[in-house]
C-alpha positions in Angstrom: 131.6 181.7 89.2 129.3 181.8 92.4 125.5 181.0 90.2 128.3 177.8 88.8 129.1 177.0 92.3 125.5 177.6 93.4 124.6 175.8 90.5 126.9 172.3 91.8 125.2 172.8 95.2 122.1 172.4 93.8 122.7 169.2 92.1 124.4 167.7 94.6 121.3 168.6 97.1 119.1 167.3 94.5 121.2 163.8 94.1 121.6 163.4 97.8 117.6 163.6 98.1 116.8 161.1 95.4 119.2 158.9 96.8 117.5 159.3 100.4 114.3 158.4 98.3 116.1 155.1 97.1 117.0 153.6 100.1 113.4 154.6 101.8 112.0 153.0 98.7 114.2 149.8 99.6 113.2 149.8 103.1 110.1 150.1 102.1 110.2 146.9 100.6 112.4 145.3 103.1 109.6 146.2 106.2 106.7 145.3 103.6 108.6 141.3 103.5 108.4 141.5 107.0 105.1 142.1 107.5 104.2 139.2 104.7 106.0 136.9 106.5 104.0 138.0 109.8 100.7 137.4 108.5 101.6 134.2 106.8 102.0 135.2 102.9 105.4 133.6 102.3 105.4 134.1 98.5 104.4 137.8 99.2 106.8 138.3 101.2 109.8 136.5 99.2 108.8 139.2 96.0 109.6 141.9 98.5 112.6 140.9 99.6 113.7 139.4 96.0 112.8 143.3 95.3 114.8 144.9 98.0 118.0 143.0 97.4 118.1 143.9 93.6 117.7 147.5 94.6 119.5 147.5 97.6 122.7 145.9 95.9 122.6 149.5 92.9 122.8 151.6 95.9 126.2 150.5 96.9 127.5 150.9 100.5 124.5 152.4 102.0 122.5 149.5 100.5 124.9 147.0 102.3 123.1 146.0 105.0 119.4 145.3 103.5 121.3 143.2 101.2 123.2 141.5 103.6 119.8 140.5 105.6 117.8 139.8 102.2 120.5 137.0 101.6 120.1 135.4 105.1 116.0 136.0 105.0 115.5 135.0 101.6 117.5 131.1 101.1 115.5 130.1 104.3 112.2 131.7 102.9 112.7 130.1 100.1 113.3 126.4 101.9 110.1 126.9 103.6 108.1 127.6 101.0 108.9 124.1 99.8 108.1 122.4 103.4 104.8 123.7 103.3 104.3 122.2 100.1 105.4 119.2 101.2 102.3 119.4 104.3 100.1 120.0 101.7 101.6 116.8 100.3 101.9 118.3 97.0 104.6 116.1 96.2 106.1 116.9 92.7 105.7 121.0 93.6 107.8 120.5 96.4 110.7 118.9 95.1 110.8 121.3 92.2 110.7 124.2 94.9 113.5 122.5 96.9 115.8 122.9 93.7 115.0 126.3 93.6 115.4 126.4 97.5 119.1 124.7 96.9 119.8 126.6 93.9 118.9 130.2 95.6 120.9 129.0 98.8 124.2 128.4 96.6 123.5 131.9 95.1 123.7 133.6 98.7 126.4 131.1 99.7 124.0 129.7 102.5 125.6 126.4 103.0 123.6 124.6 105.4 120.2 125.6 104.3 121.4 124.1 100.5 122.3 120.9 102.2 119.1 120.8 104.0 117.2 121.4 100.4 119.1 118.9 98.4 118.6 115.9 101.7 115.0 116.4 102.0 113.9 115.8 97.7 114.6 112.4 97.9 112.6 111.8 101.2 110.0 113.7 99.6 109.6 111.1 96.4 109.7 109.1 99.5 106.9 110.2 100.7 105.6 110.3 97.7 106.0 106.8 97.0 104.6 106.1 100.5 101.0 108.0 99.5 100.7 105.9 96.7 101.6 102.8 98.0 98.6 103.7 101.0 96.6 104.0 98.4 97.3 100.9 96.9 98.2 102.7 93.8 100.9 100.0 93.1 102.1 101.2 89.6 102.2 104.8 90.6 104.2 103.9 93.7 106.4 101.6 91.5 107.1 104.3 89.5 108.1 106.8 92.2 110.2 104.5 94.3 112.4 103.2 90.9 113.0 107.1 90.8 114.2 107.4 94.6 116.5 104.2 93.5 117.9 105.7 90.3 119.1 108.6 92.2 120.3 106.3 95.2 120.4 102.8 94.3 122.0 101.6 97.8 118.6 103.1 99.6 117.9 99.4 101.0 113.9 101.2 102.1 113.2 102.4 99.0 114.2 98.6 97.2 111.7 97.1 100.0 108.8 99.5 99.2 109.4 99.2 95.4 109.2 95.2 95.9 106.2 95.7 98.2 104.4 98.0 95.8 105.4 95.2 92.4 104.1 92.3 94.5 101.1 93.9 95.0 100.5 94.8 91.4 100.9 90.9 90.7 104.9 91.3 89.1 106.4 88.7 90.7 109.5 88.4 89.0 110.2 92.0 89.5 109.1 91.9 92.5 111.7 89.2 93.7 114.3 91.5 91.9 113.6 94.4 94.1 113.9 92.6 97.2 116.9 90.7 96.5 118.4 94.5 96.2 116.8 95.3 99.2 118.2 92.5 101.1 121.4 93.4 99.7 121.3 97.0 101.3 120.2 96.5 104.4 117.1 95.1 104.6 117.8 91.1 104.3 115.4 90.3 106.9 112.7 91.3 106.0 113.0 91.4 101.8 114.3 87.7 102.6 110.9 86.9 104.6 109.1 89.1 101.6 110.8 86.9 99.2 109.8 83.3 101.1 106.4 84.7 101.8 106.2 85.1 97.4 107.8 81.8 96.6 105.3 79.8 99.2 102.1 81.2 97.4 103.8 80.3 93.4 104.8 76.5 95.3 100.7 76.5 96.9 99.4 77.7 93.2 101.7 75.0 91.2 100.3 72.2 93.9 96.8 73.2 93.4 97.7 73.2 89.2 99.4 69.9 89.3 102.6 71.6 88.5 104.2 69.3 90.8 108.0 69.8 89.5 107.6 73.5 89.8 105.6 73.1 93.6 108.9 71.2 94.5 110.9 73.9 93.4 109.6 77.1 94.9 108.9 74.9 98.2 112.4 74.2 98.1 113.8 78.1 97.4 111.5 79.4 100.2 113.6 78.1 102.6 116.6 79.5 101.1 115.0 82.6 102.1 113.4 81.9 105.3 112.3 79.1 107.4 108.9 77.9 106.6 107.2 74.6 107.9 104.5 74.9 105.4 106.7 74.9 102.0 108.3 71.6 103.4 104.7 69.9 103.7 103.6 71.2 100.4 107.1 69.9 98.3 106.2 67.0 100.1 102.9 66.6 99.4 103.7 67.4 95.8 106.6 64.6 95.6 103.9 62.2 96.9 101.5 62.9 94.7 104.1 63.1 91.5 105.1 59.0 93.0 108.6 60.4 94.0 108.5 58.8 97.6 112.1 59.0 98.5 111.3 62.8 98.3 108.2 63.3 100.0 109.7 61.5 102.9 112.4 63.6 102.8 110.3 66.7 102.5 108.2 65.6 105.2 110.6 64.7 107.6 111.8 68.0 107.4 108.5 69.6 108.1 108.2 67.4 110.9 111.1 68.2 112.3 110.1 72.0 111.9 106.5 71.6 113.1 106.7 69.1 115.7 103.5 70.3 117.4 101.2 70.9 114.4 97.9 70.0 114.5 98.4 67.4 111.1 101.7 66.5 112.6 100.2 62.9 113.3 98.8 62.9 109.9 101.7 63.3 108.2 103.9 61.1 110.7 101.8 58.7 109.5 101.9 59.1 106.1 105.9 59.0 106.5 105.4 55.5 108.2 103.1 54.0 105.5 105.8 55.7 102.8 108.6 53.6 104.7 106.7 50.7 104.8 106.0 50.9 101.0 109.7 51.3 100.6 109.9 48.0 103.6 111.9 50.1 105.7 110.1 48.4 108.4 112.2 50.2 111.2 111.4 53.9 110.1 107.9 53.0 109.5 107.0 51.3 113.1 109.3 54.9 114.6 106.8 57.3 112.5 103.4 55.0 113.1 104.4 55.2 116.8 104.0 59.4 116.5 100.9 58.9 115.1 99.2 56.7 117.7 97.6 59.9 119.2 96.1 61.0 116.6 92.4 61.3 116.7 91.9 60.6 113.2 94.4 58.0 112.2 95.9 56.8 115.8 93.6 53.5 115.7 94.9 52.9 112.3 98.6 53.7 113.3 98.5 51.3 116.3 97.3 48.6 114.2 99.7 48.8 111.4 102.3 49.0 114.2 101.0 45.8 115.8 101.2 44.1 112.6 105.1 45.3 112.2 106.1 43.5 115.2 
């Protein structure tokens, strides 16, 4: 009975020091992530501590507490593995390590560092998008913003970007699309001023192509966007030019009355003048000659025609 007895002792002695061994093992690796994490190796360290946790959690009770500070260290560890990433601007790795980063952070029920994860992936592909579009790599920034819009499609900065990044790779049309979405998420100002600035340069092109019809038209829809002397001189001079008179005064009447104080403004008051008189409006074309007396091109011309009116 006593060698059985003896015998139990002995185990239990022997069980009580391997399990001593365990838990200096796990410390062990506990105080080894520590030291990682000192001297800067992150992914060292996060090994160690993935380690200690799965060791420390078989001990039980006496592995409590390394457990309990493995799930604190190793969501947060995890999230700034992926924020260096993102300094490095390696883009693509970072967004996959924030998933990990929100995934590991549910797992330890670490509520605020999940939320942080999952926020900052789609100002990463922001960035992203931001790098490209720097580098004038227009598709490639295309690509990346649609992706920041498929997940959010209200993100009025992202539309802007995406219509920024289109324009510059010469499609228009989509282009115009974007910014109409940007405009209607927050950024009508200036997608509307993007939009304008896009329909002047197609009504300049169709005036210099003799597309007059289609030089009226986009002159016309810039200023739905935005107000924009020039598009009203250019749907004028197109109007002119295509023997619809009625129009081109119209047109240019309205640039006038946006550009009062433009250096062609004489020029084109007297153009209006000569239009009228064509049309023997006698009365509007003596009121637009005399706003073209001072000009130093045409005045001597104006004051004659108005002399001859009387």
């Amino acid at each position: 009975m006593k060698k059985l007895i003896a015998t139990l002792a002995a185990l239990a002695v022997a069980a009580g020091a391997a399990f001593a061994q365990d838990l200096a093992a796990v410390t062990e690796l506990f105080n080894a992530g520590a030291e990682a994490v000192s001297s800067g190796d992150k992914a060292g360290a996060l090994k160690s501590f993935e380690q200690a946790i799965t060791q420390a959690a078989a001990l039980g009770e006496e592995g409590e507490e390394i457990v309990a500070n493995c799930k604190n260290i190793i969501p947060n560890l995890t999230l700034s593995i992926a924020k260096d990433l993102v300094k490095e601007s390696k883009f693509d790795e970072a967004v996959v390590q924030l998933g990990v980063a929100a995934d590991v952070a549910e797992k330890y029920e670490a509520a605020e560092v999940a939320a942080e994860a999952k926020g900052l992936i789609p100002q990463v592909k922001m960035s992203k998008a931001g790098s490209l579009l720097n580098a004038k790599d227009y598709e490639g920034a295309a690509a990346a913003y649609r992706e920041v819009l498929e997940a959010d499609p209200s993100n009025g900065n992202a539309a802007l970007r995406l219509g920024a990044a289109l324009n510059g790779a010469g499609k228009l049309d989509e282009a115009k699309a974007a910014f109409e979405q940007a405009a209607a998420n927050g950024q009508e100002a200036t997608a509307n001023k993007q939009l304008g600035n896009i329909y002047l340069k197609e009504a300049a092109a169709a005036l210099k192509a003799k597309k007059y019809n289609d030089a009226v038209a986009a002159a016309v829809k810039v200023n739905d966007y935005t107000e924009d002397a020039k598009a009203w001189q250019i749907a004028g001079q197109a109007s002119q030019v295509a023997g619809k008179n009625n129009d081109a005064i119209k047109y240019f009447e309205k640039y006038l009355a946006a550009a009062p104080t433009a250096s062609n403004a004489g020029a084109i008051a007297f153009t209006v003048g000569a239009l009228y008189q064509g049309a023997k409006n006698n009365a509007k074309a003596r009121e637009y000659y005399s706003k073209a007396v001072n000009d130093p091109k045409l005045g001597a011309e104006a004051k004659k025609l108005l002399d001859a009116l009387k």
